[in-house]
C-alpha positions as CSV (number, residue, x, y, z in Angstrom):
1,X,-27.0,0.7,3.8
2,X,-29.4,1.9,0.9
3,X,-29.0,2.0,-2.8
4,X,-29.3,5.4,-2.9
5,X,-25.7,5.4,-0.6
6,X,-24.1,3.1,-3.3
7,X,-25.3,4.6,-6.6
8,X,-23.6,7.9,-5.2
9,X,-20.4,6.4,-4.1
10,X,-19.9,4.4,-7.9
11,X,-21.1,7.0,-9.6
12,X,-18.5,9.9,-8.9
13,X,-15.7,6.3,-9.2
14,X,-17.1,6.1,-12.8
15,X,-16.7,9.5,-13.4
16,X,-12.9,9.8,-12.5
17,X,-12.3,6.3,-14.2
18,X,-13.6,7.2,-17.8
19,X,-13.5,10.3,-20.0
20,X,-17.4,10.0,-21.8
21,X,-20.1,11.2,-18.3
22,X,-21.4,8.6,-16.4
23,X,-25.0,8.5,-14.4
24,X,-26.3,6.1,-12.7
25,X,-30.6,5.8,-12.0
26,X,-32.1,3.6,-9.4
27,X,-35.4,1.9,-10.8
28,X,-37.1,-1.1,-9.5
29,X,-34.2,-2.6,-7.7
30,X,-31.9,-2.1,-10.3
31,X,-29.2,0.1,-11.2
32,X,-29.8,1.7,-14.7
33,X,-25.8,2.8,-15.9
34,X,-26.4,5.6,-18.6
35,X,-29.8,4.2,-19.7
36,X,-28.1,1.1,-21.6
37,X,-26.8,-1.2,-18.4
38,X,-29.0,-2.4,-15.9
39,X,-28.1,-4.4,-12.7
40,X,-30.3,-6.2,-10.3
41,X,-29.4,-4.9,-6.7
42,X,-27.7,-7.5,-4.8
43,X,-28.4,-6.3,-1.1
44,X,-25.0,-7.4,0.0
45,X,-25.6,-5.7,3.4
46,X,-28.7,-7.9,4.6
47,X,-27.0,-11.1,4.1
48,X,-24.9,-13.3,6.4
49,X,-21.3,-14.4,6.2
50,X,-21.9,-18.0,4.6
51,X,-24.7,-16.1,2.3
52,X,-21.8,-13.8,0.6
53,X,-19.1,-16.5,0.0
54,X,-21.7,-19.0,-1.8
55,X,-23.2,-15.6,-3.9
56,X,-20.2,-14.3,-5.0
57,X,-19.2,-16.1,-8.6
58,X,-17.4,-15.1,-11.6
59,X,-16.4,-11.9,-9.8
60,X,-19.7,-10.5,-8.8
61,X,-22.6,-11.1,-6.2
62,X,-25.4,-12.4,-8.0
63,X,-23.5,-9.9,-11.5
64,X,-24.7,-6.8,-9.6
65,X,-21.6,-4.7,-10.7
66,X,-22.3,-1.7,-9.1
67,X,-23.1,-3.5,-5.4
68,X,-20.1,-5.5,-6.2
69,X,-17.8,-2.4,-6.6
70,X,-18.7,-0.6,-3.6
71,X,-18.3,-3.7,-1.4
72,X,-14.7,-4.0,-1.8
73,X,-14.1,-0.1,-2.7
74,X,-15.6,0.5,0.7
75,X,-13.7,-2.5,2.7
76,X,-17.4,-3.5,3.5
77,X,-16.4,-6.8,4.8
78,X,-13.6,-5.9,6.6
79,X,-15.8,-2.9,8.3
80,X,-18.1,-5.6,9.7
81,X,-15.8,-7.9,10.7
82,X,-13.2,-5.1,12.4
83,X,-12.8,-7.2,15.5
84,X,-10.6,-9.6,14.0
85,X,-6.8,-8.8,14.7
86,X,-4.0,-10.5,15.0
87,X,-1.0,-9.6,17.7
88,X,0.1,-6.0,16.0
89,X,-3.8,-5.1,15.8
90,X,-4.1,-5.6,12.2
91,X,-7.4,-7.4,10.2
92,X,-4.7,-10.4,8.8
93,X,-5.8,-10.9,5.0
94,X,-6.5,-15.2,5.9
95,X,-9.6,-13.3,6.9
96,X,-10.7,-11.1,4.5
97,X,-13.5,-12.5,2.1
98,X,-11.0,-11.8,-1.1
99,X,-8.3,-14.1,0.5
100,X,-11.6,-16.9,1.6
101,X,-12.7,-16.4,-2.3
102,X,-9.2,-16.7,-3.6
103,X,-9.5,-13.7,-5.3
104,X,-7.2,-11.5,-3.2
105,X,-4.5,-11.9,-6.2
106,X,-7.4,-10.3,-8.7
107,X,-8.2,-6.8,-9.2
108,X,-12.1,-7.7,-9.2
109,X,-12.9,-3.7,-9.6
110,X,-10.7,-3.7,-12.4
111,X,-12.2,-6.6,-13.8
112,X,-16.1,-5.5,-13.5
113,X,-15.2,-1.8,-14.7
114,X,-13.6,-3.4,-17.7
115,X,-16.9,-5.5,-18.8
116,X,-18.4,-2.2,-17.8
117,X,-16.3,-0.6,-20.5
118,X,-16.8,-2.9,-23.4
119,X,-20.7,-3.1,-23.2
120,X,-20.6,0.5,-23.3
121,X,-17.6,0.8,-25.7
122,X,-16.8,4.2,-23.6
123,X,-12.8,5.1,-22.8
124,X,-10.7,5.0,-20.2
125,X,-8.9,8.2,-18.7
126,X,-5.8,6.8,-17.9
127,X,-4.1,5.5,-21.5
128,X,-0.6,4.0,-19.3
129,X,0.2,1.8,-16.2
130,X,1.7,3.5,-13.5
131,X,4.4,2.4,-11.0
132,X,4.8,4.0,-7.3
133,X,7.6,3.2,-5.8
134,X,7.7,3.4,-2.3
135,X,10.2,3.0,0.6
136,X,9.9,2.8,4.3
137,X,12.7,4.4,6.6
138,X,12.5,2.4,9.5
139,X,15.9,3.2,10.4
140,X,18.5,5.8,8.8
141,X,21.0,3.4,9.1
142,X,22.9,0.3,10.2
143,X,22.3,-0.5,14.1
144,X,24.8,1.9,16.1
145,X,26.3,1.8,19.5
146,X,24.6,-1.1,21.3
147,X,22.4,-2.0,18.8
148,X,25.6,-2.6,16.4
149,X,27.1,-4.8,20.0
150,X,23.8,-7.0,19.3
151,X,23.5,-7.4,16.0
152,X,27.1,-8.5,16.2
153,X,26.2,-11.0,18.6
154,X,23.1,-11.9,16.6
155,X,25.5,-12.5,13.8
156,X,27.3,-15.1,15.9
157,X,24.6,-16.4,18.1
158,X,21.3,-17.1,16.8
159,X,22.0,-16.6,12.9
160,X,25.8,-17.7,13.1
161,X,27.0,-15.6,10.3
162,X,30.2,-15.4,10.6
163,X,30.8,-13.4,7.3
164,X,28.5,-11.6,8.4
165,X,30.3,-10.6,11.8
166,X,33.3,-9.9,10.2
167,X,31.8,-7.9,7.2
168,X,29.9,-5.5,9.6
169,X,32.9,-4.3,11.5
170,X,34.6,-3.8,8.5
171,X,31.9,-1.7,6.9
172,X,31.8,0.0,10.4
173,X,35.3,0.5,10.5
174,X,34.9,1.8,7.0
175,X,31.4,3.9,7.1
176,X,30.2,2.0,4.4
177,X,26.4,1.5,5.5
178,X,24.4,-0.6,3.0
179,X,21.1,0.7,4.8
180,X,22.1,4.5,3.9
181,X,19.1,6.0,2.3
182,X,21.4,7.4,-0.6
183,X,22.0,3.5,-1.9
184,X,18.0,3.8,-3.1
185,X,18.7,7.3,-4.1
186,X,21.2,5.7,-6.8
187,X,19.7,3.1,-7.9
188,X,16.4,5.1,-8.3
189,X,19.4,7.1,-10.8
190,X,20.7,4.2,-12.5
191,X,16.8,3.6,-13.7
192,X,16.2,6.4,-14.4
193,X,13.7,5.9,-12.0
194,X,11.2,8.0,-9.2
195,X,10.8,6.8,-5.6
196,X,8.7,8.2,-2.6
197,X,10.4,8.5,1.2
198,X,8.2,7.9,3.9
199,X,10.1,9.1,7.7
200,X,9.4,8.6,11.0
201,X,8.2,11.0,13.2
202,X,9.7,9.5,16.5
203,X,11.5,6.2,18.0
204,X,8.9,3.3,18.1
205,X,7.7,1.2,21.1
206,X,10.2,-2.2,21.5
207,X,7.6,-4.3,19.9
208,X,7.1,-2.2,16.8
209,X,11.2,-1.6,16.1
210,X,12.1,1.0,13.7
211,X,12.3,4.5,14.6
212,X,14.4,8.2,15.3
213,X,14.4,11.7,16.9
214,X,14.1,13.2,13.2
215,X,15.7,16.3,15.3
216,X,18.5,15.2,16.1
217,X,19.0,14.4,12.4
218,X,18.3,17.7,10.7
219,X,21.1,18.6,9.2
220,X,21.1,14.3,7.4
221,X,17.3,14.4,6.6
222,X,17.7,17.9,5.1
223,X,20.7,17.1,2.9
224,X,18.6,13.6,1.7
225,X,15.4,15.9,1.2
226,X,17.8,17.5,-1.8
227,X,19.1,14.1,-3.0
228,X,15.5,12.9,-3.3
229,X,14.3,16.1,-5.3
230,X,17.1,15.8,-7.7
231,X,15.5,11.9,-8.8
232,X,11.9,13.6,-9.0
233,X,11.2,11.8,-5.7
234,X,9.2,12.7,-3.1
235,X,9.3,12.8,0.9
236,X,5.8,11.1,3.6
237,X,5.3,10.7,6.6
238,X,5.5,7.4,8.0
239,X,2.9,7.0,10.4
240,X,3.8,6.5,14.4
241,X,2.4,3.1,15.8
242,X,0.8,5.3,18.4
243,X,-1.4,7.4,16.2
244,X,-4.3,4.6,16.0
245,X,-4.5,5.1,20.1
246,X,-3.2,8.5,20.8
247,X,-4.0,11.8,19.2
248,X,-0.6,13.2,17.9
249,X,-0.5,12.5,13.9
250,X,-0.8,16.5,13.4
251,X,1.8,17.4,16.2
252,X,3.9,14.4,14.0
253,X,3.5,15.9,10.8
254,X,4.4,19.5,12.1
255,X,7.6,17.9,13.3
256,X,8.7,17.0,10.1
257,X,7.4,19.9,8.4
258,X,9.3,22.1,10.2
259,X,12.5,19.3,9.2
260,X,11.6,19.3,6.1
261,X,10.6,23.1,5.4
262,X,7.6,21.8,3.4
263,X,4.6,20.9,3.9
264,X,3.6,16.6,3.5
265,X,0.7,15.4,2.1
266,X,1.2,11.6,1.9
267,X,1.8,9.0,4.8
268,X,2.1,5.0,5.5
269,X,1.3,3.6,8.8
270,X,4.2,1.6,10.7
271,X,3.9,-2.2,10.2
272,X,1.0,-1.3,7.7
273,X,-1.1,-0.5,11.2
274,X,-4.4,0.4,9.9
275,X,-8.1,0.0,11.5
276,X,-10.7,0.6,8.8
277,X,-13.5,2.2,11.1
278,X,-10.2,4.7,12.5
279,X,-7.6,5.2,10.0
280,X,-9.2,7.6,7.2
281,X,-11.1,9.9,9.3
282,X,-7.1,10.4,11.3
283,X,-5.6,10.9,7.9
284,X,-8.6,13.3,6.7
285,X,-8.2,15.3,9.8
286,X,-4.5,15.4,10.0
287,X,-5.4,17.3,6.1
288,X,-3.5,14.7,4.7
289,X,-4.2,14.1,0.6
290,X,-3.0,10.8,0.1
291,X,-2.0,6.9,2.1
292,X,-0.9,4.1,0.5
293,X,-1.2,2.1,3.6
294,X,-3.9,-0.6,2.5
295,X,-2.1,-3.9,2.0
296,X,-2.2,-6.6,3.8
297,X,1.0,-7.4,5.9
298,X,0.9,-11.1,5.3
299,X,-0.1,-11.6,1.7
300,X,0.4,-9.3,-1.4
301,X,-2.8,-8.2,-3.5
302,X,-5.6,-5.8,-3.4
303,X,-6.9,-5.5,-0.5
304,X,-9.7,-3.1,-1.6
305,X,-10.2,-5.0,-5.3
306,X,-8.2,-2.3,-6.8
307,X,-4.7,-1.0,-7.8
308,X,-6.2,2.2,-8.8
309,X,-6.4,5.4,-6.3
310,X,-9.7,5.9,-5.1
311,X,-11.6,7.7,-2.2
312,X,-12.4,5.7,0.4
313,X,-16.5,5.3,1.9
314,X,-17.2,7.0,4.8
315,X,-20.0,4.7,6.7
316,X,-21.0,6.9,9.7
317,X,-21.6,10.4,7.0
318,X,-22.4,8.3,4.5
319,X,-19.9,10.2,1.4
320,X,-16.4,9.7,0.2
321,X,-13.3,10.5,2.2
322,X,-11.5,13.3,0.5
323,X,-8.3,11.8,1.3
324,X,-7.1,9.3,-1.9
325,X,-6.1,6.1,-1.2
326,X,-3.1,4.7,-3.5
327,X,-3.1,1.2,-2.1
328,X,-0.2,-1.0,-1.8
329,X,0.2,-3.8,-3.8
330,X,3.8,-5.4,-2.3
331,X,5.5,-5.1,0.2
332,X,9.2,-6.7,0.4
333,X,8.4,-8.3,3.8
334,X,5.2,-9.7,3.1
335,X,7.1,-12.0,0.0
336,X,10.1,-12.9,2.4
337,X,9.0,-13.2,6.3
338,X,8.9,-16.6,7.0
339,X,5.7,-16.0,9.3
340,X,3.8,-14.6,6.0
341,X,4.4,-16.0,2.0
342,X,8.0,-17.3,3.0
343,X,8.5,-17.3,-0.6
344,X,12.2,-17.6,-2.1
345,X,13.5,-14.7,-4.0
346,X,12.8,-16.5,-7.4
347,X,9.1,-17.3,-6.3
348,X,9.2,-13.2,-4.9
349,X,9.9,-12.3,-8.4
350,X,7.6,-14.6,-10.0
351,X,4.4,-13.0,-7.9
352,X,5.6,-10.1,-8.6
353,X,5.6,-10.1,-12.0
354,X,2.4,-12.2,-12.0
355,X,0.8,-8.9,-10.7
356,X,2.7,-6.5,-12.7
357,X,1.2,-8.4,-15.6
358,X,-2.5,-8.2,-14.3
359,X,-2.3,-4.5,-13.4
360,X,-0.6,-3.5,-16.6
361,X,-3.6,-5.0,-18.5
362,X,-6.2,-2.2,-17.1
363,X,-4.1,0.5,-16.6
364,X,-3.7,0.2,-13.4
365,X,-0.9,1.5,-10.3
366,X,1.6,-1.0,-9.0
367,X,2.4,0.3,-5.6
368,X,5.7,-1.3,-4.7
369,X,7.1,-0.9,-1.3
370,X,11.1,-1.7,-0.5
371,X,12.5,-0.4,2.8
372,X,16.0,0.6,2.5
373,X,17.0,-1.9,5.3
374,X,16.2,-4.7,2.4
375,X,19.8,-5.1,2.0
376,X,22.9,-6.9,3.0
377,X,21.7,-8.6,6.2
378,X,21.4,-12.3,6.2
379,X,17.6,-12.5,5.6
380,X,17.9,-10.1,2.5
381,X,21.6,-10.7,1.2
382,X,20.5,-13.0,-1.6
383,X,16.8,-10.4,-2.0
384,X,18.6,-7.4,-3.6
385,X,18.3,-8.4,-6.7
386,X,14.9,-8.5,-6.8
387,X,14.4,-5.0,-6.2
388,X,16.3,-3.6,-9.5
389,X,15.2,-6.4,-11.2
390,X,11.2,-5.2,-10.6
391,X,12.3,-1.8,-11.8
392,X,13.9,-2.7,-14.9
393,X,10.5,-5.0,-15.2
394,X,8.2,-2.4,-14.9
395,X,10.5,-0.3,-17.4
396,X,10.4,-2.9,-20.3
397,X,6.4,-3.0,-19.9
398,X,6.3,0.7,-20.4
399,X,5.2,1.8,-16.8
400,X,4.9,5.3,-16.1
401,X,6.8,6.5,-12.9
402,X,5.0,8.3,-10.6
């Protein structure tokens, strides 16, 4: 790693971040920013582990802003330490130096851009928060067949939900299906809201459930593609588990191009399966424009320091990614699985408005993920108010929706 790498990286940041020109000189170890600022140059890449966690206070190594930026921009960290996984194959967040800082809650790019702003009293680009709201379609519906035969035994057995039992024949009986992708299409109505569909490209492997022949539902996802344009919404690919491991993302996406009769520019890994010295260059040459995989499955945050979209560092050519990645902030899962926050739905909605609050205050993107299988079951039954609760949140704090 050299300066010369980072001062390059920042500097086109900067430039999308504020409207006045930015430029960046390298001078005796320091960063020179618009011949006002200057920064010592922390050289974040010759130090050990144990060296990084005592250097880094009040939200910078050693106040070198510009370092400080492209290490979590860049997933520097997390780059190094890529051999860490847990069973899925994902780096878990317990790991990741924001989460061993504490700072995982704080957008710390945010926060250094915004000193970065007031010392040289220059102006933002974006004037409004923005809220993306996202959903995952694991499944199209309620379990069918001998799936529905298990999850009524489930029901009886190992939850022993008896409403429950009795409440999913009758909703079979009478094709009411509370995981139909049209519920979110209503809601997103009733707000006055936008939301963005991510669909699978094929049936998952048993240990990653979720999945369909997105052929043998043409007809289905063609009718919701129309249901989702009338809200302003838009349709994503959501990543097979395979993809890390196999070479079939484009073959994927021209599967549900051809469903779709359009061409798709954004995707979201399954389970949130991502592998920082992998993922971006497969997304970049799948010609692919945006993710918004980069969240951490077991805690909410910024993975990357940021809620803002950004361009992610390629190490081995040494430039920017021309993919954009909009990361995710929360993911419905991550507050409820007992295995990850195991938070109640009043502490959910709490966090989440904690980080509405903190994003709203530089201008920032709250990426918001709920899957439309977040409903009804016993797990999520007393959840689903959380969901239009966020929206009409983000509404009365004058989010744009995007």
């Amino acid at each position: 790693m050299e300066m010369i790498d980072i001062k390059n990286y920042v500097e086109k940041y900067l430039e999308r971040i504020f409207v006045e020109p930015i430029k960046i000189d390298i001078q005796d170890n320091k960063y020179i920013l618009n011949d006002k600022l200057d920064f010592e140059s922390y050289s974040f890449w010759n130090k050990t582990d144990e060296e990084l966690l005592n250097d880094f206070q009040d939200f910078s190594f050693k106040k070198d802003y510009i370092g400080t930026i492209f290490f979590f921009l860049s997933g520097y960290w997390e780059y190094i330490h890529n051999h860490i996984k847990d069973n899925y194959g994902r780096f878990p967040a317990i790991d990741s130096f924001s989460y061993k800082k504490g700072v995982l809650e704080e957008p710390v790019v945010e926060i250094l851009i915004e000193r970065i702003k007031e010392d040289l009293n220059i102006n933002y680009r974006d004037t409004l928060p923005k809220a993306f709201i996202t959903h995952d379609i694991d499944n199209l519906s309620l379990p069918r067949g001998l799936k529905f035969i298990k999850s009524l035994g489930g029901d009886l057995l190992k939850r022993k939900d008896i409403r429950l039992f009795f409440d999913r024949i009758i909703k079979k009986i009478t094709r009411n299906d509370p995981w139909s992708v049209y519920n979110l299409i209503e809601i997103h109505k009733k707000y006055n809201t936008k939301g963005t569909f991510f669909f699978m490209p094929d049936i998952q492997p048993n240990e990653f459930p979720g999945g369909y022949e997105p052929g043998k539902h043409k007809k289905y996802l063609q009718e919701l593609e129309k249901a989702i344009k009338s809200i302003n919404g838009n349709i994503g690919i959501h990543y097979d588990v395979r993809h890390l491991k196999e070479n079939r993302m484009q073959k994927d996406l021209n599967r549900l191009n051809e469903i779709f009769q359009t061409k798709i520019e954004m995707g979201r890994a399954h389970f949130l399966l991502f592998d920082i010295t992998k993922s971006f260059e497969i997304y970049e040459k799948a010609g692919l424009k945006f993710d918004t995989t980069c969240s951490f499955a077991d805690r909410v945050g910024f993975r990357f320091g940021t809620s803002k979209p950004f361009n992610p560092y390629n190490f081995k050519e040494k430039r920017e990614y021309e993919l954009v990645e909009i990361p995710l902030i929360v993911m419905d899962g991550t507050l409820q699985n007992p295995r990850y926050m195991n938070l109640s739905p009043k502490e959910g909605f709490e966090k989440i408005k904690e980080l509405i609050g903190k994003i709203k205050k530089y201008n920032g993107t709250f990426t918001f993920l709920w899957h439309n299988s977040s409903f009804y079951t016993t797990q999520w039954r007393e959840w689903e108010w959380v969901y239009e609760e966020t929206l009409k949140y983000l509404k009365e704090n004058n989010f744009e929706f995007v």
